[in-house]
C-alpha positions as CSV (number, residue, x, y, z in Angstrom):
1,X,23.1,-19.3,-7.6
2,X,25.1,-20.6,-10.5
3,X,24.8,-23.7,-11.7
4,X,25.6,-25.6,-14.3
5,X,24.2,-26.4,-17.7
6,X,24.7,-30.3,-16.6
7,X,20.5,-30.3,-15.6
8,X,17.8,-29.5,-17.7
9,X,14.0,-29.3,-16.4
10,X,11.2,-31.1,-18.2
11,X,7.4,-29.4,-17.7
12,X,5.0,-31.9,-18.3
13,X,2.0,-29.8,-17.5
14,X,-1.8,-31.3,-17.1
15,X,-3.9,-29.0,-19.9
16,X,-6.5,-27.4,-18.1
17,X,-5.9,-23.9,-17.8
18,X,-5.8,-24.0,-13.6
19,X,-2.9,-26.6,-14.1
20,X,-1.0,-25.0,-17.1
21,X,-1.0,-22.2,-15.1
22,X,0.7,-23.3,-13.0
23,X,3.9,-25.0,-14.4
24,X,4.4,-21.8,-16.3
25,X,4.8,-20.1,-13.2
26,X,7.1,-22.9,-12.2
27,X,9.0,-22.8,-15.1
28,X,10.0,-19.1,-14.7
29,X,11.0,-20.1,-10.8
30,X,14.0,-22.9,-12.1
31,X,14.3,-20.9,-15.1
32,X,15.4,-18.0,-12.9
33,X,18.3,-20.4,-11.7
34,X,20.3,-20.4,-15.0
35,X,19.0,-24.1,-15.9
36,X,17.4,-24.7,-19.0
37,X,13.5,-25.7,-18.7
38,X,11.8,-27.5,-21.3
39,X,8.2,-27.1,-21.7
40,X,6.1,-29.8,-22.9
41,X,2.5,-29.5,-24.1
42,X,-0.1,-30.4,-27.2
43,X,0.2,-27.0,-29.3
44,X,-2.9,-25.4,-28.6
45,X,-2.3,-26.0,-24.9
46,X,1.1,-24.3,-24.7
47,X,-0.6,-21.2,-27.1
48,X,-3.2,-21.2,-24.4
49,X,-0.8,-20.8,-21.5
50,X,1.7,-18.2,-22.9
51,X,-1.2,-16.2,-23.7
52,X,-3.0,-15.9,-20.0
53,X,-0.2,-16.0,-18.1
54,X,0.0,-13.7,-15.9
55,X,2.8,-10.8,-14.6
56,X,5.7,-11.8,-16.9
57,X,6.5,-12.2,-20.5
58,X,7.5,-15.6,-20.7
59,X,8.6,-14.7,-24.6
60,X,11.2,-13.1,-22.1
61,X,12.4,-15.9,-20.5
62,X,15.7,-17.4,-22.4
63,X,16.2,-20.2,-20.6
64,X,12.4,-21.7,-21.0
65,X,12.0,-23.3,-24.6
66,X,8.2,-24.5,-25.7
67,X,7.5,-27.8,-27.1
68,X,4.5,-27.8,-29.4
69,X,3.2,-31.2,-29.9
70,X,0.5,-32.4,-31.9
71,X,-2.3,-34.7,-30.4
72,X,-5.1,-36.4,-32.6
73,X,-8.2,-34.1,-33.3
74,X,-11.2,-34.5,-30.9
75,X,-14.8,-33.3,-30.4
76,X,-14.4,-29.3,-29.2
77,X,-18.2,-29.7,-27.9
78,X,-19.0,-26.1,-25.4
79,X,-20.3,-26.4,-22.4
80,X,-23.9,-27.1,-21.4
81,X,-24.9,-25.2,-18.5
82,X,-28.1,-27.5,-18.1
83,X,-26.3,-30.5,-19.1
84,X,-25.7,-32.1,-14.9
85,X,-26.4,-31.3,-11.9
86,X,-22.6,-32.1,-11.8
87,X,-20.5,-28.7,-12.6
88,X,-17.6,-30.8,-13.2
89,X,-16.4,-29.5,-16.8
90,X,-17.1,-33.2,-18.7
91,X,-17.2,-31.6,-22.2
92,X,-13.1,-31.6,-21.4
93,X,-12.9,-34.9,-21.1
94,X,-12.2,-35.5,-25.1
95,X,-9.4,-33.1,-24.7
96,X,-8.4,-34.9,-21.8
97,X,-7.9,-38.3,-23.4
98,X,-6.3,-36.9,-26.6
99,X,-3.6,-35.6,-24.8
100,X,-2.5,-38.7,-23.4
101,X,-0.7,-39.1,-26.8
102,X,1.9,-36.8,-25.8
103,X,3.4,-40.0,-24.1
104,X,5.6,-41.4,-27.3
105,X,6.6,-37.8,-28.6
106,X,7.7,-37.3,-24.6
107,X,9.9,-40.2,-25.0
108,X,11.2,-39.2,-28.3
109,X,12.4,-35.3,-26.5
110,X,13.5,-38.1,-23.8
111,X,15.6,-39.5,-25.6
112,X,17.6,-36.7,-27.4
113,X,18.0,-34.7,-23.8
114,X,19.4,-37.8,-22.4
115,X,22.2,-37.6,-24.5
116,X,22.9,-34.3,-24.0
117,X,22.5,-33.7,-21.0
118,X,24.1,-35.5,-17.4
119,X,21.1,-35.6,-15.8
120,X,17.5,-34.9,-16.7
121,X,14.6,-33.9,-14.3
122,X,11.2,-34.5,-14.8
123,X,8.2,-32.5,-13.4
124,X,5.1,-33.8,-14.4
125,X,1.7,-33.1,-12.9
126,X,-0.4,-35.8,-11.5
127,X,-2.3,-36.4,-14.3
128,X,0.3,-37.0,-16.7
129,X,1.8,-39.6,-14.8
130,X,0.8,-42.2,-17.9
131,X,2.7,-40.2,-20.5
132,X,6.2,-39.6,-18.7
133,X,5.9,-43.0,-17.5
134,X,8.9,-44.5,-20.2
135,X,11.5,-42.5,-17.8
136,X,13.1,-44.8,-16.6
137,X,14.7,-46.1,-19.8
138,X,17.1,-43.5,-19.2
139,X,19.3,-43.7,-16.4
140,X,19.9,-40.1,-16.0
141,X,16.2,-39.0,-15.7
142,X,14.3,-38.6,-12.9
143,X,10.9,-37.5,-12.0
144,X,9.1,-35.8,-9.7
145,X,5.2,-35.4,-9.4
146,X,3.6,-31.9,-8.9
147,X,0.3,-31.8,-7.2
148,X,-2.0,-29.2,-8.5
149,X,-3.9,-28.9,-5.0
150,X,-3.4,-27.8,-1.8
151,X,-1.5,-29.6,0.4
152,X,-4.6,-29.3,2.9
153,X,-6.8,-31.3,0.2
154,X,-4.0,-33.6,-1.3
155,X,-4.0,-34.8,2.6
156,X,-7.4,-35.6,2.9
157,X,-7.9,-37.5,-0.5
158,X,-4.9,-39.6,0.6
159,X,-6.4,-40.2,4.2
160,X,-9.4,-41.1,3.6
161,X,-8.1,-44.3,1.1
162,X,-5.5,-45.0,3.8
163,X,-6.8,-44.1,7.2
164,X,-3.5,-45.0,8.8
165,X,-2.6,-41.8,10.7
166,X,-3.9,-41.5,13.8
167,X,-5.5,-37.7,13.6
168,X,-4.6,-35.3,16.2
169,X,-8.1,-33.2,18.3
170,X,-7.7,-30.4,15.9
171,X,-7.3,-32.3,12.5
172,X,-9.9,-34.7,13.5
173,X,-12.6,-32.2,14.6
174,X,-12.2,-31.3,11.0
175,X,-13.2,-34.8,10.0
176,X,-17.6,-33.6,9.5
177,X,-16.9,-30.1,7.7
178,X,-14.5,-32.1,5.1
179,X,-16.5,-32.7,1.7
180,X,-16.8,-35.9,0.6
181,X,-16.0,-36.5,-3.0
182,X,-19.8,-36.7,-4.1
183,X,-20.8,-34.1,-6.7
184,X,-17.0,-33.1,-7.0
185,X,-16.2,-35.1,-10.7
186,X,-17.7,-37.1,-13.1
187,X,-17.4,-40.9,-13.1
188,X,-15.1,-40.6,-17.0
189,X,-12.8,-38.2,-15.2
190,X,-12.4,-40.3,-11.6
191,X,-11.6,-43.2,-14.0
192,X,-8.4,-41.0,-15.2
193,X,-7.9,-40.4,-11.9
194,X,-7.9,-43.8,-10.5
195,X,-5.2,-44.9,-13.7
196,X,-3.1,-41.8,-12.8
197,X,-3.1,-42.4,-9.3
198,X,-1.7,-45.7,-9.7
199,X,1.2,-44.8,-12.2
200,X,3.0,-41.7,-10.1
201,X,2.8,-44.0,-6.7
202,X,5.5,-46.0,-8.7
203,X,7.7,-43.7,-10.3
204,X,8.1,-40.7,-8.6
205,X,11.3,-39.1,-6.2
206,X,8.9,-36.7,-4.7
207,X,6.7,-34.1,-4.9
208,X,5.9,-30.1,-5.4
209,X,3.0,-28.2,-3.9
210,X,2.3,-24.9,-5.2
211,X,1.6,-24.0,-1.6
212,X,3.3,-22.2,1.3
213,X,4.8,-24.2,4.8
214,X,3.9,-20.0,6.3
215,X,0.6,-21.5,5.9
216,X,0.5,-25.5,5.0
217,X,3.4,-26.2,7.7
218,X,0.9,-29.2,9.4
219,X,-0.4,-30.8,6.4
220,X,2.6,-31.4,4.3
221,X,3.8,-32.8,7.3
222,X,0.9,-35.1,7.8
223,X,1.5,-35.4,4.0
224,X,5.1,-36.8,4.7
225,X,4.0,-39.5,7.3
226,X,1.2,-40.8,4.7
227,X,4.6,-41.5,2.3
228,X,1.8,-41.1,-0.6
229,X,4.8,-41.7,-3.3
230,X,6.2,-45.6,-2.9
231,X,8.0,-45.0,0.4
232,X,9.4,-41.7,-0.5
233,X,8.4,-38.6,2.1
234,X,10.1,-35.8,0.2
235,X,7.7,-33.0,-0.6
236,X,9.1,-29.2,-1.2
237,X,6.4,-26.4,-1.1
238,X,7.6,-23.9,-3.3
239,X,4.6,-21.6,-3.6
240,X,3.5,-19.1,-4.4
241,X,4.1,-19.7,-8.5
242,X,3.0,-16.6,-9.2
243,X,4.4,-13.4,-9.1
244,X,4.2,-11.2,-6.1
245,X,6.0,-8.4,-6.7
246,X,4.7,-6.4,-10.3
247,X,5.0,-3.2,-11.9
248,X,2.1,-1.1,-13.0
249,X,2.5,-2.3,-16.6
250,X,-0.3,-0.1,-18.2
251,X,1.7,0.7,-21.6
252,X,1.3,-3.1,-22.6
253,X,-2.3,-3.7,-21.2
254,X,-5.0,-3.6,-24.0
255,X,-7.6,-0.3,-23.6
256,X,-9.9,-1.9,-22.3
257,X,-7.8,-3.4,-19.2
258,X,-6.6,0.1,-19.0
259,X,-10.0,1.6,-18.6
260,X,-10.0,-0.5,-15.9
261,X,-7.5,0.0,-13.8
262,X,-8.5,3.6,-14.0
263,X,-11.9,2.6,-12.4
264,X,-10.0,1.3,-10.0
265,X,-7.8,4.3,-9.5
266,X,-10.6,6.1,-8.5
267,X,-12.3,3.7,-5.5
268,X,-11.6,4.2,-1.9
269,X,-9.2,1.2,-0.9
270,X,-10.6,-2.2,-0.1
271,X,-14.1,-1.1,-1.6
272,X,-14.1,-3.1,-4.9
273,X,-15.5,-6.5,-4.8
274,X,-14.0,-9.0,-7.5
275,X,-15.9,-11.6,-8.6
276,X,-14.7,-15.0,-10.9
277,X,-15.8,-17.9,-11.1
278,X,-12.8,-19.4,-13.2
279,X,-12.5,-21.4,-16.6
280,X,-14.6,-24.0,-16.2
281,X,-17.9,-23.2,-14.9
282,X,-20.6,-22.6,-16.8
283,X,-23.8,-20.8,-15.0
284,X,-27.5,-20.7,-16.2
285,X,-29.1,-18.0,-17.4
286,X,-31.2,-17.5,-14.5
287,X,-28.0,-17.9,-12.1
288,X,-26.8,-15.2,-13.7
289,X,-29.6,-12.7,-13.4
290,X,-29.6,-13.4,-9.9
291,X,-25.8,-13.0,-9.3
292,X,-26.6,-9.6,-11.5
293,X,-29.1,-8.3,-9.3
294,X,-27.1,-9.6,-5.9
295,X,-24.2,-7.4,-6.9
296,X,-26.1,-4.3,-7.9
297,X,-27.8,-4.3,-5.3
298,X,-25.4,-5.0,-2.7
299,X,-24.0,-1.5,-2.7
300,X,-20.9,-2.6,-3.2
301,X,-18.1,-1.8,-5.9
302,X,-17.4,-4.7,-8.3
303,X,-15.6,-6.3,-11.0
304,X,-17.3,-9.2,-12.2
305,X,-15.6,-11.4,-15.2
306,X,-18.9,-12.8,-17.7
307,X,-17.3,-15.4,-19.7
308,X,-18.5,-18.8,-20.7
309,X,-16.3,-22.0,-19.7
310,X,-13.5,-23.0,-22.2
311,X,-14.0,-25.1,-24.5
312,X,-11.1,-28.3,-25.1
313,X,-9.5,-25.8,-27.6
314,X,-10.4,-22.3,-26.7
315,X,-8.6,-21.5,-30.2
316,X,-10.8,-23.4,-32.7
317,X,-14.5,-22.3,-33.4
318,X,-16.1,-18.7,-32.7
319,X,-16.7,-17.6,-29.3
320,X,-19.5,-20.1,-28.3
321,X,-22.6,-19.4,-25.8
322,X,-22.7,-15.2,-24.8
323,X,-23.5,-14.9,-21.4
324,X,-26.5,-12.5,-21.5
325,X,-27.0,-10.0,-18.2
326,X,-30.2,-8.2,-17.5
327,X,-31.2,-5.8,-20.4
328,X,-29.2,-2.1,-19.9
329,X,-27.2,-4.0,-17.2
330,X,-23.4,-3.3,-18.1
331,X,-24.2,0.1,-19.7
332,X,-26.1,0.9,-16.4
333,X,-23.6,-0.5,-14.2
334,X,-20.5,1.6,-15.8
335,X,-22.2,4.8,-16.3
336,X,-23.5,4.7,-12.5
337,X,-19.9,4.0,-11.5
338,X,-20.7,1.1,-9.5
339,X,-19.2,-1.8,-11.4
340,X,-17.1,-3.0,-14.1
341,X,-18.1,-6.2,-16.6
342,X,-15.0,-7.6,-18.3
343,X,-16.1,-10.2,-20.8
344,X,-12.8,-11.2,-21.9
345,X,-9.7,-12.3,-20.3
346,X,-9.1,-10.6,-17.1
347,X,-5.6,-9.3,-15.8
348,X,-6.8,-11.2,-12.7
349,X,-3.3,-11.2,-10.3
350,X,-3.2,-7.7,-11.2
351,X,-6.3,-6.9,-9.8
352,X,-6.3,-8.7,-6.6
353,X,-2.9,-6.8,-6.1
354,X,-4.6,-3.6,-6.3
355,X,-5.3,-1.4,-3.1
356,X,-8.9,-0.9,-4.1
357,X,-9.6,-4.6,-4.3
358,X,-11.0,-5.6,-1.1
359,X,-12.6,-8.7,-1.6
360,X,-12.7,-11.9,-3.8
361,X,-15.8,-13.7,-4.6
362,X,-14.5,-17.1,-6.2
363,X,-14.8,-21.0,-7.0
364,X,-11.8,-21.7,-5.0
365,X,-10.1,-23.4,-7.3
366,X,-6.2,-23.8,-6.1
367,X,-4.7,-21.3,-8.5
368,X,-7.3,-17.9,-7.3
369,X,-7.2,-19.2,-3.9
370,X,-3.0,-18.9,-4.2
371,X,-3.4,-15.5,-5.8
372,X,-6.0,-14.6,-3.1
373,X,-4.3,-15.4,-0.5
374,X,-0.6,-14.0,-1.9
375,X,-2.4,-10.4,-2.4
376,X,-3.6,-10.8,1.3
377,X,-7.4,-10.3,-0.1
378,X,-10.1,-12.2,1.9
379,X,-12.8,-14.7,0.0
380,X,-16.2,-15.4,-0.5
381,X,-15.8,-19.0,-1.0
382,X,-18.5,-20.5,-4.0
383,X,-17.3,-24.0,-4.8
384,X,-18.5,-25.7,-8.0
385,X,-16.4,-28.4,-8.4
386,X,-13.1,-30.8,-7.8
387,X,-10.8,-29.7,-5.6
388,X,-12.9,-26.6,-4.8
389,X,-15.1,-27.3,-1.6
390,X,-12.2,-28.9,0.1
391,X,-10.2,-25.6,-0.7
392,X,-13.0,-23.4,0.6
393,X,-12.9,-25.4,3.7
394,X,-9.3,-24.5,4.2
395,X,-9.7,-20.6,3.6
396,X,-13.0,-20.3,6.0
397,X,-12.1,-23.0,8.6
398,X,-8.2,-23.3,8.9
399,X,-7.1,-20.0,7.9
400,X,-10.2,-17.8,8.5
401,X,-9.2,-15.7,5.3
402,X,-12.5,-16.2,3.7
403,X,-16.5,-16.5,4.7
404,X,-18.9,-18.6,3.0
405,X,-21.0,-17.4,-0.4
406,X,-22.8,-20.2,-1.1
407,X,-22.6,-23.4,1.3
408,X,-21.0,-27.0,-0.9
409,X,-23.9,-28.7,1.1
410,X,-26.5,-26.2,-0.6
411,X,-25.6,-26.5,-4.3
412,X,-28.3,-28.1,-6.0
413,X,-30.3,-25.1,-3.9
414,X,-31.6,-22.2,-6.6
415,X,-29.2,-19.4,-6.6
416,X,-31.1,-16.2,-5.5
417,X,-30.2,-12.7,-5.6
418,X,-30.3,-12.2,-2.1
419,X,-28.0,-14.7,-1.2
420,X,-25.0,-12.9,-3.4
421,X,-26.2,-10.1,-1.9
422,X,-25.7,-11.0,1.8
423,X,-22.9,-12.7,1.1
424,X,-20.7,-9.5,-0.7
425,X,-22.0,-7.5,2.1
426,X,-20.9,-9.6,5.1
427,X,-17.6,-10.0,3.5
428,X,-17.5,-6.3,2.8
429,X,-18.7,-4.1,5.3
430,X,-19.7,-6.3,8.4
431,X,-17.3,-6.4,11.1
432,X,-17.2,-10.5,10.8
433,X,-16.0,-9.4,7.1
434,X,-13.5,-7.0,8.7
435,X,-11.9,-9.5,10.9
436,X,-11.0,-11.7,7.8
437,X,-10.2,-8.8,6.1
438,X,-7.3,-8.5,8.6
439,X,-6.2,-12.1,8.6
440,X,-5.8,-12.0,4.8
441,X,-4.0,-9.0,5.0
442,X,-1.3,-10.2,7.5
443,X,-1.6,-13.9,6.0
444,X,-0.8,-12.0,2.2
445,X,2.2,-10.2,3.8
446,X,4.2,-13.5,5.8
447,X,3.9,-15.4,1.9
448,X,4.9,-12.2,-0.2
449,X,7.8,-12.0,2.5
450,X,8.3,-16.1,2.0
451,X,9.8,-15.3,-1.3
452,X,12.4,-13.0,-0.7
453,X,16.1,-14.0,0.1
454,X,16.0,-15.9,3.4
455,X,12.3,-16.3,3.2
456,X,10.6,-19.8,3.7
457,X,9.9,-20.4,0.1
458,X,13.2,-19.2,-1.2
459,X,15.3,-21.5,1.1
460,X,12.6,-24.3,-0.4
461,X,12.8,-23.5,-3.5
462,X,17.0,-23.8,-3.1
463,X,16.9,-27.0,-1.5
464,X,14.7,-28.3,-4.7
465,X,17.4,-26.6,-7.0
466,X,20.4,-27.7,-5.1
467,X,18.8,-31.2,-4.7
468,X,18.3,-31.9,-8.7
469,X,21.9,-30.0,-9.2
470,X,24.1,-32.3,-6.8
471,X,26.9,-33.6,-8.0
């Protein structure tokens, strides 16, 4: 499409890595449309993305430029993996709350686009509804709110304040397996919610899902009719972010993610388990040596990424807490051929895309469930916290892409070996684990063919461009 240079795109991305993620994904999509995007972070934040994204250069990209703010210093404590029975990720919240500072140097970039520009579109995620909240100074902005969840949990959080929709027999018999919100987040972090929440219901002209209608059709409608943004029922789902499509792009990869995808060269296809449990959780000691022993002994191929939780500034500091596995695990693990350890950063979209990978054991947080269900590989749902037991709901109960690892209800239960190891073996070789295996597969393949010209997402995604283009 050609457009022209009379819009420019403003990324105001939330900076936890699951939501930077994210709007560098969607920064590449607009970017793609000849329209200059503006990317708006606290420096560290914006290193962090650039440097885990995921199946593009965005170095690459000449239409995207990187704003590198500075925010005031604040405590860069680790995480405790004793510290709650709560796995939310509270040692963030310091990052959190400095970054909310970003609201005058916003206005200031405001200001100078404004003038340059004809009109000037904001997409700001949910939480960062406080800092682009000046917009409307400027008669040729406008803003739009992107929602870092699923449409099928954005619904239910709005619901149950509301309670004005009537629910259809099938939505309604979901009513008792929905989570409530106990055990999901820390009291500091629903207060940020609660101020947020309150600030995008004013301002915004819609909002973007990083989610598919092949798959979401029902509750962004149900979305719609709970007109969750000040009367407006606009909502574009635009997803999948990430890519779908990606060469084999060894020559760039480091040797050790090389060595990898060699291991993975030589499995059978759909025998390699993957297991993640994201940035932000932090397991005990003793959860790991169980989780260690689950996996070995499961008989099952794996990848399993050991890395502590970030830290506000994954940049400042050494590495923190190592995660120690069983004495002679990894080096017995390799040589034996039946599993890999990464301890770094792992090429994760690159391995889910792989024929060997055959399942995903993960936290369901929004952006691995995405990448799950875009590959078309089926999960072992493990929710820790957030958004995550509500998302795991929606792979195992809507979708029936993914089986249940460890039960929301049962997480204050002690993790034991045999529960990983039933769990990677049901998904794996049982013919329950089969059957999902198949929905995936054919789920993975309607969203991958979503992006392409005519596709679902592609005519979504125009609509959104066309819409903040109009003349």
């Amino acid at each position: 499409m050609n457009q022209t240079q009379e819009t420019c795109v403003v990324m105001v991305p939330f900076i936890a890595q699951g939501h930077l993620n994210q709007l560098i994904h969607l920064s590449r999509l607009i970017s793609a449309y000849n329209l200059p995007v503006h990317f708006v972070c606290a420096a560290t934040h914006t290193r962090q993305a650039k440097l885990r994204v995921h199946g593009w250069d965005p170095l690459s990209a000449a239409n995207i430029r990187f704003h590198e703010f500075p925010v005031p210093s604040f405590p860069n404590h680790p995480p405790n993996p004793n510290a709650s029975t709560i796995r939310f990720p509270n040692h963030l919240m310091p990052s959190f709350q400095a970054v909310m500072h970003l609201r005058e140097p916003f206005f200031e970039l405001l200001s100078d686009l404004s003038t340059k520009t004809k009109r000037v579109v904001i997409v700001h995620d949910y939480l960062m509804s406080s800092v682009v909240q000046d917009f409307g100074l400027f008669p040729n902005a406008e803003v739009y709110m992107f929602q870092s969840c699923s449409a099928f949990t954005a619904f239910w959080y709005h619901w149950e304040e509301t309670q004005t929709l009537n629910l259809d027999d099938e939505t309604e018999s979901l009513r008792s397996k929905v989570p409530t919100l106990e055990g999901c987040f820390s009291d500091e972090f629903l207060e940020l919610l609660d101020s947020e929440d309150e600030l995008f219901k004013k301002i915004s002209s819609g909002t973007l899902y990083d989610t598919s209608r092949v798959f979401e059709e029902k509750y962004l409608e149900l979305l719609k009719r709970e007109e969750v943004t000040s009367g407006t029922t606009k909502n574009w789902a635009i997803g999948p972010f990430n890519p779908v499509n990606m060469c084999d792009n060894r020559k760039n990869m480091s040797t050790e993610s090389v060595k990898l995808f060699d291991w993975l060269d030589r499995q059978e296809p759909d025998s390699v388990i993957y297991v993640s449990f994201g940035t932000t959780v932090t397991l005990t000691d003793e959860e790991v040596r169980e989780i260690a022993i689950g996996l070995e002994e499961s008989g099952a191929k794996f990848i399993w990424v050991v890395r502590e939780a970030d830290k506000g500034d994954i940049f400042d500091g050494d590495g923190g807490r190592r995660v120690e596995l069983p004495e002679g695990y990894e080096e017995r693990v390799e040589s034996s051929g039946v599993g890999v350890v990464v301890r770094g950063w792992a090429p994760q979209l690159e391995i889910l895309k792989h024929r060997s990978t055959g399942g995903f054991m993960s936290h369901c947080g929004w952006n691995s469930c995405m990448e799950g269900i875009t590959m078309g590989v089926p999960m072992a749902t493990w929710p820790m916290h957030s958004d995550q037991p509500r998302n795991a709901i929606l792979l195992t109960d809507v979708l029936g892409t993914g089986m249940c690892a460890r039960e929301w209800a049962c997480r204050d239960e002690k993790v034991v070996a045999s529960m990983v190891l039933e769990a990677v073996r049901r998904l794996m070789v049982s013919e329950e684990g089969c059957a999902v295996r198949k929905k995936a597969a054919e789920l993975g393949g309607a969203v991958r063919l979503s992006v392409e010209e005519g596709g679902v997402m592609r005519k979504e995604l125009d609509e959104f461009v066309g819409h903040i283009t109009r003349q």
